[in-house]
C-alpha positions in Angstrom: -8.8 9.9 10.6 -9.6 12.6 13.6 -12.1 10.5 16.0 -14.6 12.3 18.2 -17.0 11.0 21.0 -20.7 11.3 19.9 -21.2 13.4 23.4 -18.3 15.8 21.8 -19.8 16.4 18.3 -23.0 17.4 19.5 -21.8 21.0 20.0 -19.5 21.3 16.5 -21.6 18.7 14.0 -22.0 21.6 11.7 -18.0 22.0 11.7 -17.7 18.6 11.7 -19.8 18.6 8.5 -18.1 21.0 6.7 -14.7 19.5 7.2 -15.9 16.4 5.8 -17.1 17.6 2.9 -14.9 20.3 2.0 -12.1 18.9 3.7 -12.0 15.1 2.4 -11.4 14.1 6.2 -12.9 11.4 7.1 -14.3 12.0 10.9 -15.2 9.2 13.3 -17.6 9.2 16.1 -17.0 7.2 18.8 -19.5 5.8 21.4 -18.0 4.1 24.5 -14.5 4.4 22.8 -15.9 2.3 19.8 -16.2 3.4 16.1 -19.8 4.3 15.7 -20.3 6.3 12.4 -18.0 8.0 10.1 -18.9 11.4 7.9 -17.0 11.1 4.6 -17.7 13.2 1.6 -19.7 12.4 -0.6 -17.1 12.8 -3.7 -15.0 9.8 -1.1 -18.1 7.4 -1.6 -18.5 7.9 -5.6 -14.8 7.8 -6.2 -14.8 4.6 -4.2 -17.8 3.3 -6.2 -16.4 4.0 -9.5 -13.4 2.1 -8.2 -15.5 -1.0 -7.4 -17.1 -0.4 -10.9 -13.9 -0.1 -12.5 -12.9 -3.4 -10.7 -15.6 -5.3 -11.2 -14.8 -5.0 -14.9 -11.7 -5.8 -14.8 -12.7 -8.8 -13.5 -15.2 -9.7 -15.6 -12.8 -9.2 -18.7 -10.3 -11.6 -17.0 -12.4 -14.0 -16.9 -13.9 -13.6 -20.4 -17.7 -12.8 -18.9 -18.4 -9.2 -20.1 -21.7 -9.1 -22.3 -21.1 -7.8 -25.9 -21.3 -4.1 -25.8 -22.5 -1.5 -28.9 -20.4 -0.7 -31.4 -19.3 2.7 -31.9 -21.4 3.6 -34.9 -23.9 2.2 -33.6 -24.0 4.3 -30.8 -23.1 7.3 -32.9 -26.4 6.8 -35.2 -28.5 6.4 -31.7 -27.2 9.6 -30.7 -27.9 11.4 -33.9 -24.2 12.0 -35.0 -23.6 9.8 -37.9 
């Protein structure tokens, strides 16, 4: 992770930007020395909530509290294929 003071990134935010988005480097932007804000990219925030998705299930099957879900031809006939 490359950290940057706020004062700093005023002058380079667009390349800043770019980097984190194309780049999948996280940047962060210090004030006073302290973590103030980080620019991800936006495919690093829906990876990490399909991970917490993906967890959350997991857990939920472990402990047995998943709700009943549709059975495949039933979803087939709802989408017109069967």
């Amino acid at each position: 992770m490359v950290e940057i003071a706020i004062s700093a990134a005023r002058s380079q935010l667009g390349d800043l930007v770019r980097r984190a988005a194309h780049g999948r480097e996280t940047i962060a932007l210090t004030d006073h020395g302290h973590v103030a804000a980080l620019l991800v990219s936006p495919q690093v925030i829906e990876d990490l909530e399909d991970a917490l998705v993906f967890a959350d299930y997991q857990r939920r099957k472990a402990e047995g509290t998943l709700e009943p879900g549709i059975p495949h031809e039933e979803v087939g006939r709802m989408l017109g294929l069967r």
